[in-house]
C-alpha positions as CSV (number, residue, x, y, z in Angstrom):
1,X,0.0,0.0,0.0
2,X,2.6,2.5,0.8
3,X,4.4,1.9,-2.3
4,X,1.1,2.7,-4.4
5,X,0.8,5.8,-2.8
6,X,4.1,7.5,-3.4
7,X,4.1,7.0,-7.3
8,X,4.9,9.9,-9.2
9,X,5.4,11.9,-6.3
10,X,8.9,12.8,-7.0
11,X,8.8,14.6,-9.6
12,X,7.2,17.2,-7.8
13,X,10.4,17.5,-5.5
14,X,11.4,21.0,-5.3
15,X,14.5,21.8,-8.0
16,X,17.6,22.9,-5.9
17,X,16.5,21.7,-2.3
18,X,17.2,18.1,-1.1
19,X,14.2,16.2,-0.2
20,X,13.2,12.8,1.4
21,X,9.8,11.7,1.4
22,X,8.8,8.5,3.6
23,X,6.3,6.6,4.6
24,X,5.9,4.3,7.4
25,X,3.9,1.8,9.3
26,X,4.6,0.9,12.7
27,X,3.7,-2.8,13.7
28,X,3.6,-3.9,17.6
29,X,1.8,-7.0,18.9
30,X,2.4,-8.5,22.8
31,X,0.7,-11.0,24.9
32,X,1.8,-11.3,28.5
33,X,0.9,-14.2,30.3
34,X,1.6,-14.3,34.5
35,X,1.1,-17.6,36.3
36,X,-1.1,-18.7,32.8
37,X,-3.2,-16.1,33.3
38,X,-3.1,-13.3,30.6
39,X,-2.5,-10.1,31.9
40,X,-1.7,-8.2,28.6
41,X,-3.1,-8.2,25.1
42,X,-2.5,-5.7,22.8
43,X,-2.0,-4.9,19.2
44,X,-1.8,-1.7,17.6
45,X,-0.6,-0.1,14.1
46,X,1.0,3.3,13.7
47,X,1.3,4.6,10.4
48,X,1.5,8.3,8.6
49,X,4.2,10.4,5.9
50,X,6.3,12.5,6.2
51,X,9.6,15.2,4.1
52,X,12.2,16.5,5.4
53,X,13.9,19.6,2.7
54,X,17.3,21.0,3.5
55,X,17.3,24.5,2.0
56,X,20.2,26.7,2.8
57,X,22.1,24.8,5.0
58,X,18.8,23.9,7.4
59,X,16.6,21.3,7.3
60,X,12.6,21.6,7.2
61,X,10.2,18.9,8.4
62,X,6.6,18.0,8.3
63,X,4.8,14.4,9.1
64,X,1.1,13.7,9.0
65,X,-1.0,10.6,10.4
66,X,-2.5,10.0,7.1
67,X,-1.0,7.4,4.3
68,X,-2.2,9.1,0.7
69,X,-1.3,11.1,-2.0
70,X,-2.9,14.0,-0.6
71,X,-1.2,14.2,2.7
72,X,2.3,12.9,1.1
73,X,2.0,16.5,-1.4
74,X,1.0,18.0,1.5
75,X,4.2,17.6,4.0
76,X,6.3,18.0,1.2
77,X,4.4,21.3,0.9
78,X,5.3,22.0,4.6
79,X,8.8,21.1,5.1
80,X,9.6,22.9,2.2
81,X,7.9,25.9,3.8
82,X,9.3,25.5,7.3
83,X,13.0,25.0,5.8
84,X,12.7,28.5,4.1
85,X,11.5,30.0,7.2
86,X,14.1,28.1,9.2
87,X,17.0,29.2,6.9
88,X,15.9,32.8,6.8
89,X,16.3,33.1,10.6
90,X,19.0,30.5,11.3
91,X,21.8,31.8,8.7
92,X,23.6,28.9,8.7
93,X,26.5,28.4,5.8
94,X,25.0,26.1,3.6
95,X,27.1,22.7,2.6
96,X,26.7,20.1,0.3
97,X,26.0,16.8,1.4
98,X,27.9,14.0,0.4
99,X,27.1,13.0,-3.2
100,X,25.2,9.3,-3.6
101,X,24.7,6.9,-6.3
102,X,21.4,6.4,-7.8
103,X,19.9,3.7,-6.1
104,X,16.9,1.0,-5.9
105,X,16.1,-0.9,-2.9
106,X,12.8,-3.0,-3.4
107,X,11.5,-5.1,-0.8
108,X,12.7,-8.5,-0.5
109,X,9.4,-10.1,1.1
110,X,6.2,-9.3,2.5
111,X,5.1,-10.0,5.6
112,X,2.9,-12.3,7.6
113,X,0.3,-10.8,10.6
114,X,-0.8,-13.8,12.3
115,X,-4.1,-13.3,14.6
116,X,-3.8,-12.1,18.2
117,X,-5.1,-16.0,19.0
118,X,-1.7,-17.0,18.0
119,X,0.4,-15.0,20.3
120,X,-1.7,-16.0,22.9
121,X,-1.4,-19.7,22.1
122,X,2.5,-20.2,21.8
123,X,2.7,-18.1,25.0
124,X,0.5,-20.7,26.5
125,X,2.5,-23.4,25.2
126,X,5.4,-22.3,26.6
127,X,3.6,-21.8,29.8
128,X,2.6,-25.4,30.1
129,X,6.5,-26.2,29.7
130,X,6.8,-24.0,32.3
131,X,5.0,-25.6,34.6
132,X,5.7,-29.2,34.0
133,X,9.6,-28.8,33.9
134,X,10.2,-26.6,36.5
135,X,9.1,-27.0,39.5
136,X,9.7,-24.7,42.7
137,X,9.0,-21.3,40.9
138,X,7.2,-18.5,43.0
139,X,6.0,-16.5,40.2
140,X,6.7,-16.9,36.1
141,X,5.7,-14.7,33.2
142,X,5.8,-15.1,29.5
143,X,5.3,-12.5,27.0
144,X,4.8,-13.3,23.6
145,X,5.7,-9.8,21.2
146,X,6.3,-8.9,17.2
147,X,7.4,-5.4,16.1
148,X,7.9,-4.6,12.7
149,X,8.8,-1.1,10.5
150,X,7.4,-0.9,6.9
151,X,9.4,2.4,5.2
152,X,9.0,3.6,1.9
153,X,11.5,6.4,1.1
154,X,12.1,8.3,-2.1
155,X,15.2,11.3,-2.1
156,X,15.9,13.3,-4.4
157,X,19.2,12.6,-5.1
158,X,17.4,8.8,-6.6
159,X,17.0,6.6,-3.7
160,X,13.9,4.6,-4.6
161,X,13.7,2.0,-1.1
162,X,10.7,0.0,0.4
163,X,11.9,-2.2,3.3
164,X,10.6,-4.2,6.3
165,X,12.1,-5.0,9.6
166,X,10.4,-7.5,11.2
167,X,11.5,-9.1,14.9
168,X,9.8,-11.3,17.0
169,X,10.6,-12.6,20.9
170,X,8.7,-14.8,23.4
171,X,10.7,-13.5,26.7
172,X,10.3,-16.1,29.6
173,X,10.5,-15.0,33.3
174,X,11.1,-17.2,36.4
175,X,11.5,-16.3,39.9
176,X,12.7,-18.7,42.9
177,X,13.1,-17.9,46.0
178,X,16.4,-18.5,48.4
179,X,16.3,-20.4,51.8
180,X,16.4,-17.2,53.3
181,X,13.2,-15.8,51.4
182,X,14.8,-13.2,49.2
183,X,13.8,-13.8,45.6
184,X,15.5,-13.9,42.8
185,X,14.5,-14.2,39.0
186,X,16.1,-14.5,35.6
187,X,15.0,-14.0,31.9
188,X,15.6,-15.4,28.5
189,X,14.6,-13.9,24.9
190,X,14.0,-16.5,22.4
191,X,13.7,-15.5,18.6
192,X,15.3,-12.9,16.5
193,X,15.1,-11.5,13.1
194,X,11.7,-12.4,11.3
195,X,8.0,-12.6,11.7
196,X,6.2,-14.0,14.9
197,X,4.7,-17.3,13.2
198,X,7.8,-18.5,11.3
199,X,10.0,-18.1,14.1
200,X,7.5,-20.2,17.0
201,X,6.2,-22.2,14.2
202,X,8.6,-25.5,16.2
203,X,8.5,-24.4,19.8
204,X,10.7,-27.1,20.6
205,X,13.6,-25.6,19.4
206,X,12.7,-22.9,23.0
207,X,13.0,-26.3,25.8
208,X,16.3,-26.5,25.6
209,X,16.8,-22.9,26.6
210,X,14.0,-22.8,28.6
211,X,15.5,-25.7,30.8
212,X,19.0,-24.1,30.7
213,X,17.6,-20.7,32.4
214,X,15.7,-23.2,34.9
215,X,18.8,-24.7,35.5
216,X,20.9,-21.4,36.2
217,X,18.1,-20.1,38.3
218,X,18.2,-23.2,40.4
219,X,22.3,-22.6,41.2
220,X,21.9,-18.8,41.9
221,X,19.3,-19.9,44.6
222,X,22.2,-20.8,46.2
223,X,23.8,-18.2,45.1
224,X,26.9,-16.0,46.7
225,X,27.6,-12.1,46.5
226,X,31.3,-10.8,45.0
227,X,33.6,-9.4,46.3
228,X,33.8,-5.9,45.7
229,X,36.5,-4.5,43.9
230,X,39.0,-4.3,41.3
231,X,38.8,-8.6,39.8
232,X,40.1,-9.8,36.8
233,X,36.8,-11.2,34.8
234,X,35.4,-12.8,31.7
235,X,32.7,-11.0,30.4
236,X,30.6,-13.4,28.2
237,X,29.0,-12.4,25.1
238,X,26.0,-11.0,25.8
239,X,27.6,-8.3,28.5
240,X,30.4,-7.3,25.8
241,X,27.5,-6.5,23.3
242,X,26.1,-4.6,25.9
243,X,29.3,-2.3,26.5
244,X,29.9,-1.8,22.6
245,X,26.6,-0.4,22.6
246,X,25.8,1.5,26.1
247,X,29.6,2.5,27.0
248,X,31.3,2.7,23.9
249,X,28.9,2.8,20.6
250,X,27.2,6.2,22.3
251,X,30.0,7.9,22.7
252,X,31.3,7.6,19.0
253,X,27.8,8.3,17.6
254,X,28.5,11.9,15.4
255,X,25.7,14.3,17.1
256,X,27.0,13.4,20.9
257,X,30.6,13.8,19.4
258,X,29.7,17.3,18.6
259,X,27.9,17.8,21.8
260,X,31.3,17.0,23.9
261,X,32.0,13.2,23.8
262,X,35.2,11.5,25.3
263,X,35.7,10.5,21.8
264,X,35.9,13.7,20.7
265,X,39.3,13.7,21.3
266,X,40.1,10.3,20.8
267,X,40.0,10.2,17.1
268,X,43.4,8.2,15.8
269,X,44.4,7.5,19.3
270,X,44.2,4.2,21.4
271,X,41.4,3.5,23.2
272,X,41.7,-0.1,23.8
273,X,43.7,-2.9,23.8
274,X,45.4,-4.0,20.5
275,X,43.0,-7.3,20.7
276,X,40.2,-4.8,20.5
277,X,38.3,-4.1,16.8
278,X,34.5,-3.0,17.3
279,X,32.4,-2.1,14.1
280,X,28.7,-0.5,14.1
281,X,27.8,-3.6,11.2
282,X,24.8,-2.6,8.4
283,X,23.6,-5.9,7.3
284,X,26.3,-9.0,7.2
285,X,29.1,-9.7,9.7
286,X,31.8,-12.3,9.4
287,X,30.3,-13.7,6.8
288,X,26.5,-14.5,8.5
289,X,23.5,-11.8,8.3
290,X,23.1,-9.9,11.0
291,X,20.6,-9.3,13.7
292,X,18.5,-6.8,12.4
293,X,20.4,-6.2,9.2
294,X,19.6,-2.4,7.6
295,X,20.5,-1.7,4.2
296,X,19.6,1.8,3.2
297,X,18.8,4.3,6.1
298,X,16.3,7.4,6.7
299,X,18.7,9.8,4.6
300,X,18.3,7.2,1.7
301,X,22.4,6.3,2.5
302,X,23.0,3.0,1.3
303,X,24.1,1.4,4.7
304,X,27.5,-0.5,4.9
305,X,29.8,-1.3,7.7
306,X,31.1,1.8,9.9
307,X,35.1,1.1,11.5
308,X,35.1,2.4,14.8
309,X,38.1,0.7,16.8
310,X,40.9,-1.0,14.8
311,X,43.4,-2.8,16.2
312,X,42.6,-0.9,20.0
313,X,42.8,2.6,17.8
314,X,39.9,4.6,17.5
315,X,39.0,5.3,13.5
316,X,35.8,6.7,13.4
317,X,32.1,7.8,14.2
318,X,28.8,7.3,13.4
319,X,27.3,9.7,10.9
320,X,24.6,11.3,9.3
321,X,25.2,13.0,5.6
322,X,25.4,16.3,7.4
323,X,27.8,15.5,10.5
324,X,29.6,13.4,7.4
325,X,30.4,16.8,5.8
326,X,31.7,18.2,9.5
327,X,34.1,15.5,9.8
328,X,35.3,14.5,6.3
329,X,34.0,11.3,7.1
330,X,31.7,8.8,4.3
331,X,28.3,8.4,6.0
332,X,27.5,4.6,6.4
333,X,23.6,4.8,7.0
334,X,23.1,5.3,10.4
335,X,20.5,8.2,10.2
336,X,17.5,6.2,11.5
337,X,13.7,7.2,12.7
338,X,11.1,4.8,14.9
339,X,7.8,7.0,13.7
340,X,6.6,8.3,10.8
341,X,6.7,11.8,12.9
342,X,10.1,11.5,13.8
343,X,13.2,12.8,12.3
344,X,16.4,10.8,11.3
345,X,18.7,10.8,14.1
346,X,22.4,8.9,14.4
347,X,21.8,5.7,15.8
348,X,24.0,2.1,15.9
349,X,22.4,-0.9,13.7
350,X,24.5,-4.0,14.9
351,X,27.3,-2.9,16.9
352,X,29.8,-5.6,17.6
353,X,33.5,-6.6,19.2
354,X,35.1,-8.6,16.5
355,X,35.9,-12.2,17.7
356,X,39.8,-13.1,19.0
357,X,41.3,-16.5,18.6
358,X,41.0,-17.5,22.5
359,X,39.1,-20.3,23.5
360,X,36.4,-19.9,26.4
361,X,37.4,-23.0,28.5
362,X,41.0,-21.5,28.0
363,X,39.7,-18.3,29.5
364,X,38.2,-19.7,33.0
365,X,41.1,-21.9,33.1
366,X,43.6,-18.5,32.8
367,X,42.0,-16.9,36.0
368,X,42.9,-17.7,39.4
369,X,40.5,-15.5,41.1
370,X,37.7,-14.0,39.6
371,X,34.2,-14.0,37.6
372,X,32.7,-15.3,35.0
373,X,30.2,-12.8,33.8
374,X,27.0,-13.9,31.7
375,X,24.4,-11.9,31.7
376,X,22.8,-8.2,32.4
377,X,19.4,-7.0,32.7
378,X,20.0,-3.4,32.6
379,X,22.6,-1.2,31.9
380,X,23.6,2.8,31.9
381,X,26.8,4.9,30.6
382,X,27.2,8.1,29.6
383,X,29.2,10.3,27.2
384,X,32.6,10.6,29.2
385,X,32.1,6.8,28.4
386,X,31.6,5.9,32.5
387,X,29.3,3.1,32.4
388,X,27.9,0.9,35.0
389,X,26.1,-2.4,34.5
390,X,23.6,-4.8,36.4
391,X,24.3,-8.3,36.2
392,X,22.2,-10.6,36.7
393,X,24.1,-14.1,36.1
394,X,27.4,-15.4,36.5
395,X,29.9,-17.8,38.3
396,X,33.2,-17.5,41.0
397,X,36.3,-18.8,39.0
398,X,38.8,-20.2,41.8
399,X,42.0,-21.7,40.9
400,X,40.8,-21.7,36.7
401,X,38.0,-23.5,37.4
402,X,33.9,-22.0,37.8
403,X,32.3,-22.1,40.8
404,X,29.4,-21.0,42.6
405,X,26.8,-19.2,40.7
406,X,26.0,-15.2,42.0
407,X,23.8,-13.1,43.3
408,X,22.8,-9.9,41.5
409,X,25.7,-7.6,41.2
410,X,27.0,-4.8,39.2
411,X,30.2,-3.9,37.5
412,X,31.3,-0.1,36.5
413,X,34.2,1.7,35.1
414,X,35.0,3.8,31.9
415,X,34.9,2.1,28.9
416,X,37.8,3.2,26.9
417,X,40.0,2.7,30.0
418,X,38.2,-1.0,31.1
419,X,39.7,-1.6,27.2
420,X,42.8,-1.2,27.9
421,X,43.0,-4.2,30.2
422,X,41.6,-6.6,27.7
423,X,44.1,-9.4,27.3
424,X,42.2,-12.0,25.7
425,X,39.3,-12.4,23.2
426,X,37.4,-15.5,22.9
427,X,36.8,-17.0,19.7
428,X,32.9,-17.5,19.0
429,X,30.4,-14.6,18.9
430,X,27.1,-14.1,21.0
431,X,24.8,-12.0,19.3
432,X,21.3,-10.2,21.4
433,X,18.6,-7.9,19.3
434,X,15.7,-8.1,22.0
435,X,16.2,-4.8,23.4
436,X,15.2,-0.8,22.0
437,X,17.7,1.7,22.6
438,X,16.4,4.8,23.9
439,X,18.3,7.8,22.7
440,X,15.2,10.1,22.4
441,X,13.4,7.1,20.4
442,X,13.4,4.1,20.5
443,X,14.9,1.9,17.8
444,X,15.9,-1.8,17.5
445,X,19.1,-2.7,17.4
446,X,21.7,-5.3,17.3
447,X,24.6,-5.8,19.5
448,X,27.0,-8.5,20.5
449,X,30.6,-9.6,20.3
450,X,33.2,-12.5,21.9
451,X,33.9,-13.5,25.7
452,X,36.4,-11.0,26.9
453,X,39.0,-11.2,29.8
454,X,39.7,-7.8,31.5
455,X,39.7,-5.8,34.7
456,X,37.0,-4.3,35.9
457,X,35.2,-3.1,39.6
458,X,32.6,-5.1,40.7
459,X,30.2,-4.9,43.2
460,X,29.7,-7.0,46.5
461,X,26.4,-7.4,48.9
């Protein structure tokens, strides 16, 4: 439908002022389920246009709830209007933005919209799982969710793109309690990349980590705090994905550069260990698809990978085509919007360590006395790259071998100084995508990377 509407439109673009004209609808479907009972059911569609026209150095923009001809001449109308008034208050040099090849994406597959009944029955099924394979539980949820963005863009500099991102996740959520009383709970996100149907159309392929977090939860019943302080520890997959992104992705993002950054004066200088290579990937890494693979962005940039550490060296940023020009940098496609009303802003796609050559038994063995660190449930950092962690799962090495499981914890430190300590990279890569990040929208995104063996403070009781 949103192709149909845009036809012919762009020959109406405005000669001598860069335009982008999108379209979009906003998918989101959940079912929660606590104790079997469901608690949440909800489904709703979001969908509008809306152009953005730089004139004069500043841009215009202009978005409307309404998907149609009408309202797509309309905003184009408007941004062209509110650029003109912008630029003839604002003064700003103008610049030309980065030049582009001509360029058709069309979209690779349409995609399915099961019924709300369906949601509701594979979290149900899981449920029943629940409850006959692990027993002892005080409380346990399941949520059952699909979000999807349908974009139609058209530039005038001849990007042509109609694309779909579709993800789906059934989360499961178990809480136990300790002899003493106190409870404690973990989670798991099962699925990925892909509509809710064709990824929990074989719900057997979930048991296996369904028992493994049953498992884990059982040992951290019995559970230990650290001991705070400054402990050598392996960070597993899952938490260095988490510190590309929160700690270290942020801070080379172009926009927060600008605003003041750590990595603002980092550029060509080490920032980590020479074990250390991270990339922000677009669509393909080490040879397998990504997470949530992007191929053209909200600018109409054709999206390919963005170099940010090489080697432990810091080698670039995140860009749109206009911080591009105030850097000298290529932009990569990483101008991204989460509404029809919003504007493109810098964000990561897939944001990755590269892996090492280390293996992970290897790794525990290598410690004396320290942590094995798996997973986190929430995390904060800011732009002087200071970051600190919860963690929600992981082990005591002693003498290179795991031991008890621990209680919640955190860990903290700055990032680009925590790299410097990395003296070992494991081997295999752990990739998450569950997760929005929340830098003014939201926005789905992939992050991930190798076991890592550094230094780092963690908390105690």
């Amino acid at each position: 439908m949103l192709q149909e509407v845009f036809s012919g439109l762009a020959s109406g673009f405005e000669t001598g002022a860069h335009t982008e004209l999108r379209g979009q609808l906003n998918r989101s479907r959940r079912v929660t389920l606590l104790k079997g009972s469901v608690v949440g059911n909800a489904r709703s569609d979001v969908s509008g246009v809306s152009a953005r026209v730089l004139k004069d150095g500043v841009y215009g923009f202009s978005s409307m709830a309404e998907v149609s001809p009408a309202a797509a001449a309309q905003v184009l109308r408007a941004a062209s209007d509110n650029a003109g008034f912008m630029a003839a208050h604002v003064g700003r040099p103008s610049q030309p933005l980065p030049a582009l090849s001509r360029d058709r994406r069309a979209l690779d597959a349409d995609i399915h919209d099961p019924a709300q009944r369906v949601y509701i029955d594979v979290a149900r099924a899981l449920d029943d799982y629940i409850v006959r394979k692990c027993p002892g539980l005080i409380s346990r949820r399941v949520v059952a969710t699909e979000d999807s963005m349908e974009k139609v863009l058209m530039t005038s500099d001849g990007m042509d793109a109609h694309t779909i991102l579709p993800r789906s996740y059934c989360y499961a959520i178990m809480t136990a309690q300790t002899d003493a009383g106190a409870p404690v709970e973990l989670f798991t996100a099962l699925g990925g990349e892909g509509t809710f149907d064709v990824n929990f159309a074989d719900l057997s392929r979930c048991e296996a980590e369904i028992d493994l977090l049953y498992e884990r939860l059982m040992q951290k019943r019995e559970g230990v705090y650290a001991d705070a302080g400054e402990k050598t520890v392996i960070l597993d997959g899952m938490m260095t994905g988490m510190l590309s992104h929160e700690a270290v992705g942020h801070t080379v993002e172009a926009d927060l550069v600008l605003g003041g950054s750590v990595a603002g004066h980092c550029l060509g200088k080490p920032v980590a260990s020479e074990l250390v290579s991270l990339t922000d990937f677009a669509h393909t890494a080490f040879g397998q698809r990504c997470p949530l693979p992007v191929f053209v962005d909200d600018e109409g940039t054709p999206a390919q990978d963005v170099p940010l550490i090489r080697d432990g060296v810091l080698v670039g940023y995140m860009n749109s085509r206009e911080s591009a020009v105030r850097f000298g940098m290529t932009p990569g496609g990483n101008a991204r919007a989460w509404l029809f009303s919003d504007e493109p802003l810098i964000r990561m796609r897939n944001t990755a360590v590269h892996p090492g050559k280390d293996k992970l038994a290897d790794m525990i063995a290598s410690v004396d006395d320290g942590y094995y660190l798996i997973h986190s449930g929430n995390g904060q950092a800011d732009t002087t790259g200071e970051f600190m962690f919860g963690v929600t799962m992981g082990y005591e090495i002693r003498h290179g071998k795991l031991g008890r499981a621990l209680l919640d914890t955190t860990i903290s430190g700055v990032a680009f100084e925590m790299l410097k300590t990395v003296d070992m990279v494991g081997d295999e890569m752990v990739w998450v995508s569950s997760g929005f990040c929340g830098k003014k929208q939201p926005m789905p995104v992939g992050m991930g990377g190798p076991a890592l063996r550094c230094r780092v403070m963690i908390g105690g009781r």
